[in-house]
C-alpha positions in Angstrom: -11.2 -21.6 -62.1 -10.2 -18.0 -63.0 -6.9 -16.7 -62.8 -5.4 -14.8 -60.4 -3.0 -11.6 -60.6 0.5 -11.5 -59.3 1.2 -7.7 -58.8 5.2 -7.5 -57.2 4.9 -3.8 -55.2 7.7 -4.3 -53.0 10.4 -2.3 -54.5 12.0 0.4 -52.8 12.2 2.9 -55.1 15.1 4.4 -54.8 15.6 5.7 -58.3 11.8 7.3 -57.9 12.7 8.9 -54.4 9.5 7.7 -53.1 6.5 5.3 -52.9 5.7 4.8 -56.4 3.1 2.0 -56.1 1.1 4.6 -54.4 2.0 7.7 -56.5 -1.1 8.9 -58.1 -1.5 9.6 -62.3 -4.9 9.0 -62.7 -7.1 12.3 -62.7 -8.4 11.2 -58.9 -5.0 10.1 -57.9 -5.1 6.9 -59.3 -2.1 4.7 -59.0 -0.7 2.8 -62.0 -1.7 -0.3 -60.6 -5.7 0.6 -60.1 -5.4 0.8 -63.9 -4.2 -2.5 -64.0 -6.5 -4.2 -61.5 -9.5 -2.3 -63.5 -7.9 -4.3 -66.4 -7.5 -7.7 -65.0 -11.4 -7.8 -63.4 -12.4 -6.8 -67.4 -10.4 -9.7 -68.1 -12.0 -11.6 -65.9 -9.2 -12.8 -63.5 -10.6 -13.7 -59.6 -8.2 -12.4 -57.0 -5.2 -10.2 -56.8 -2.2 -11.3 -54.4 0.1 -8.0 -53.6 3.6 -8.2 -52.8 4.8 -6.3 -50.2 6.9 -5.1 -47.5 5.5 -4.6 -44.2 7.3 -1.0 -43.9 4.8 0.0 -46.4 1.6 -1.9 -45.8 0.2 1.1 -43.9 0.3 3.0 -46.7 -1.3 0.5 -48.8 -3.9 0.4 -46.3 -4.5 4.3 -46.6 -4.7 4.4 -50.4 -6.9 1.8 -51.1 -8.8 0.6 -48.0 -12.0 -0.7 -49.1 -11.6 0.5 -52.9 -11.6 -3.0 -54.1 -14.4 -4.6 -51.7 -17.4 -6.0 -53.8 -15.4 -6.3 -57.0 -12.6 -8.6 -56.8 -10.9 -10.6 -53.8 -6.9 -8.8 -52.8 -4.5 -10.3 -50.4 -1.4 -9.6 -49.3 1.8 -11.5 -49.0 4.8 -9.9 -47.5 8.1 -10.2 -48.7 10.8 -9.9 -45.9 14.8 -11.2 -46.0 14.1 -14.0 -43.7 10.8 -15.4 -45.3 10.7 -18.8 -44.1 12.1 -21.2 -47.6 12.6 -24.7 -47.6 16.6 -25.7 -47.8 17.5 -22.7 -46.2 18.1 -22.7 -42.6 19.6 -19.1 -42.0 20.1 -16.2 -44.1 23.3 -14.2 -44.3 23.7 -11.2 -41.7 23.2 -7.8 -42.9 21.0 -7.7 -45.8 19.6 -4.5 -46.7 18.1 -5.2 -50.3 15.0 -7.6 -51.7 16.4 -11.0 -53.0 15.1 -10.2 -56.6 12.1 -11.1 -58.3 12.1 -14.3 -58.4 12.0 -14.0 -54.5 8.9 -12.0 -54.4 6.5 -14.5 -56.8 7.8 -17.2 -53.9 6.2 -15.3 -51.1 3.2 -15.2 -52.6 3.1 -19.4 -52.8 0.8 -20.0 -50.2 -2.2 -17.5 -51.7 -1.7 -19.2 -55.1 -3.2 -22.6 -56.8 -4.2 -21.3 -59.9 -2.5 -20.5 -62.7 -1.4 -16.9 -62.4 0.2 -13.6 -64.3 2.9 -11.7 -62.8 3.0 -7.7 -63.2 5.4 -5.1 -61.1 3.0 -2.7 -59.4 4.5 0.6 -61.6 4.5 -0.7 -64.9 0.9 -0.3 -67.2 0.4 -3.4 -69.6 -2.2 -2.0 -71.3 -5.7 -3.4 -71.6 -5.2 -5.9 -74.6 -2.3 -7.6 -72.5 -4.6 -8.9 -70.1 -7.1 -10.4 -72.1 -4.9 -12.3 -74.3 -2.9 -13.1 -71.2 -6.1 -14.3 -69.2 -7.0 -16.4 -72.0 -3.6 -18.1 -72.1 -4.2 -18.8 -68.4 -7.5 -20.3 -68.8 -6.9 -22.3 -72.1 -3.2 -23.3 -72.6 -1.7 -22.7 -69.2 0.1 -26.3 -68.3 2.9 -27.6 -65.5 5.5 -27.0 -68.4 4.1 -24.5 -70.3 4.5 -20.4 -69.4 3.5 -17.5 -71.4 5.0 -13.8 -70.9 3.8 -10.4 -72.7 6.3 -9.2 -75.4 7.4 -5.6 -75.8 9.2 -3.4 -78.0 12.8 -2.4 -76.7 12.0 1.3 -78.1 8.8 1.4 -76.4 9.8 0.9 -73.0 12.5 3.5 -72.1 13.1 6.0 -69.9 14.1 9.7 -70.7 15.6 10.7 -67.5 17.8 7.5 -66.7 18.5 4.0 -67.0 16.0 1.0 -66.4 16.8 -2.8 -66.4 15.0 -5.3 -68.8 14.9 -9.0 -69.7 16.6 -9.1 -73.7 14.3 -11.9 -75.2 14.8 -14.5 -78.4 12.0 -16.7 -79.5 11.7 -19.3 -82.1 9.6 -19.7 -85.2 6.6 -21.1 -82.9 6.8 -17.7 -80.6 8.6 -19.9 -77.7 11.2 -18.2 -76.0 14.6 -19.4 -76.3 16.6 -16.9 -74.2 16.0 -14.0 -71.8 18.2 -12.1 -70.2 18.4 -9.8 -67.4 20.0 -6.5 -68.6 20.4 -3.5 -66.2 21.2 0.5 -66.9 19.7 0.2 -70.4 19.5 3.7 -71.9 19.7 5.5 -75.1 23.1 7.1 -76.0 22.6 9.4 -79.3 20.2 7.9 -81.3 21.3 4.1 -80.3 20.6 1.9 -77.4 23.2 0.5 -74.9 24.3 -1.1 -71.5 26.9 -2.1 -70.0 27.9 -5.6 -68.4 28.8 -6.8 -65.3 32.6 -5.8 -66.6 32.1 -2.6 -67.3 32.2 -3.5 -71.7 29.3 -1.7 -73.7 27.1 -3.0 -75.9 24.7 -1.9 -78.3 20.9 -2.8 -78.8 18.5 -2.9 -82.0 15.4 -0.5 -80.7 13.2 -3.1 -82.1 14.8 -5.5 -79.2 11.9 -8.0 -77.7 11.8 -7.4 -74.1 10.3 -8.1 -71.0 8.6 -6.1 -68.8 8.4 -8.9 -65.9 4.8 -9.5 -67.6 4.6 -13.4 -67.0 1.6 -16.3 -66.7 2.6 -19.5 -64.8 1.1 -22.6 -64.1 1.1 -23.2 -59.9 3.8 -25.8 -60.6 6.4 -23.0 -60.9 6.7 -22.8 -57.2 8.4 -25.9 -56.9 11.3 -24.1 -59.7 11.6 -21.1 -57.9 12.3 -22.3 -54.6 15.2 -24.8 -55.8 16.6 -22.1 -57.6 16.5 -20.0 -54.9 18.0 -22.1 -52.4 20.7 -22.4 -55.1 21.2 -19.0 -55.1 21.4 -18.2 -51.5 24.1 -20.6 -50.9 26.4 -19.7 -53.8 25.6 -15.6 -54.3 23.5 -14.7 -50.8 26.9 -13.1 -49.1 27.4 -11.0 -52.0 25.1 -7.7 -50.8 23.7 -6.6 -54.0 22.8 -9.7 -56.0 20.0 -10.6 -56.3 17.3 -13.6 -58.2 15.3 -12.5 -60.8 12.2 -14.5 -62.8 14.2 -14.2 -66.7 17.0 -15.8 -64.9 15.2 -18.7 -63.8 13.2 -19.2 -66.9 16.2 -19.0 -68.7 17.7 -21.5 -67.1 14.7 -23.8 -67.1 14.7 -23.1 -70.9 17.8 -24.3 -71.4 17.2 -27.5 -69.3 14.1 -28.3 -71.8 12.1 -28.7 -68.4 9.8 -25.6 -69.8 8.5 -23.7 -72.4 7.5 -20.5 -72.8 5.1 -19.0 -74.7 5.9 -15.4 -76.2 2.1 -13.2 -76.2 1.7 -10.4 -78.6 -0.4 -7.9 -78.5 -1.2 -4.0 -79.3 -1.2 -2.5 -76.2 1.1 0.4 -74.9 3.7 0.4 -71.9 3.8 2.6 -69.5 6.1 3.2 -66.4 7.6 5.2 -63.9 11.2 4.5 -62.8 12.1 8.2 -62.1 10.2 11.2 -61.1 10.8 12.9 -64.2 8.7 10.3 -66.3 5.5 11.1 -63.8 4.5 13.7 -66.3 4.3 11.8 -69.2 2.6 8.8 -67.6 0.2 11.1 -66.7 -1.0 12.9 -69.6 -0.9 8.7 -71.0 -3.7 8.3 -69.0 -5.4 11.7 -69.5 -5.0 10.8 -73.3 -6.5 7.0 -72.8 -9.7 8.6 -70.9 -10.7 11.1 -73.7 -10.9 8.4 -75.7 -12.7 5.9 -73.6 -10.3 3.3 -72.8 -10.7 4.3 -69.2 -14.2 6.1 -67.0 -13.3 9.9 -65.5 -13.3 7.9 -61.8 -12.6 4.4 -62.1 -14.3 3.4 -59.2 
């Protein structure tokens, strides 16, 4: 059975000031994530589920209509606040922002019984990343075994602001052995740093693994995310900004010994836009990657 791609494209973009899963770079408009469906087809993956809300599905509809008909199957699941869970019989009052992450892979269960990769719609992997990913998902993929794409700390910022990414430690077998969720990561001189929850700064090696929310699960993983959620709504669903997201819950399934987690190398490049100052550089990225090939003038 071939795998399927996760692609979470529900974010609101605040920090962008628009619609960035619909923003074109490519030379015909082109969205980031048209690259990476191009990719994961290469790879040989079967469907693609989409994560989103329903505010934006019209837009969805407008950009890529039919662009995908004939070459691979895409569905959509919608993440909203009150999306039906098991253990949860209301939702706090009020809630203006996404549950997390973690949240949005659990909407998706009911499209899913393959094993699966997980990508945010305005990140680019690179194409390397999904064959070795594809392969992990096809070969090695298991009920207790996970895999997630590794990157480079220096690789992966932004000049124009903070981002958030998961700060990663693996073992001598490539197995992850802690990730954690850090947010307003920037550089500061010619370090690295964030600050905590408390306000305390701390500094960061450059050559930092990280991850980019890049992550191939086994099915069984559904069953995980919705305890964990459930745990999460009843002890931090009143607060208004908190929220759940997948490094927290591998971490603490980690921890537990009830999973591993494979870390995947592999050469490619990242790519993202968080603000709209990066748009320019993604896009002469993919200007760049077509002169040499990696990509066709019109990818469809």
């Amino acid at each position: 059975m071939k795998p399927s791609l996760l692609i979470l494209a529900a974010g609101m973009g605040s920090r962008y000031g628009g619609l960035k899963q619909v923003d074109g770079v490519g030379p015909n408009q082109e969205a980031i994530i048209e690259y990476s469906i191009y990719d994961a087809i290469k790879a040989g993956f079967g469907k693609v589920v989409c994560v989103i809300r329903r505010d934006i599905a019209a837009a969805f509809a407008e950009k890529f209509g039919d662009k995908f008909k004939d070459r691979i199957e895409v569905v959509y699941a919608f993440q909203e606040l009150d999306h039906p869970v098991p253990g949860i019989a209301t939702f706090p009052e009020g809630r203006e922002k996404p549950w997390g992450t973690a949240h949005a892979v659990l909407v998706a269960r009911e499209y899913i019984q393959e094993p699966f990769a997980v990508i945010n719609a305005d990140d680019y992997y690179g194409v390397s990343s999904f064959a070795v990913m594809a392969e992990f998902l096809q070969r090695d993929c298991r009920p207790d075994l996970y895999s997630m794409v590794g990157y480079v700390l220096d690789n992966t910022l932004s000049d124009h602001g903070t981002v958030n990414r998961g700060i990663c430690e693996m073992d001598e077998n490539a197995l992850l052995t802690d990730v954690v969720e850090r947010t307003k990561i920037h550089r500061e001189g010619t370090g690295i740093q964030y600050f905590d929850d408390h306000g305390v700064r701390h500094l960061l090696d450059s050559s930092t693994l990280v991850s980019m929310n890049y992550w191939g699960f086994h099915p069984a993983v559904f069953d995980h995310l919705e305890k964990a959620f459930v745990a999460f709504i009843h002890t931090e669903g009143h607060l208004p900004k908190s929220e759940l997201y997948i490094p927290t819950v591998m971490n603490e399934l980690i921890k537990r010994g009830e999973v591993q987690v494979k870390v995947l190398t592999c050469d490619a490049h990242w790519h993202g836009v968080t603000y709209q100052e990066d748009k320019a550089f993604v896009v002469d990225a993919f200007r760049g990657m077509i002169e040499k090939g990696v990509y066709p003038e019109r990818l469809w």
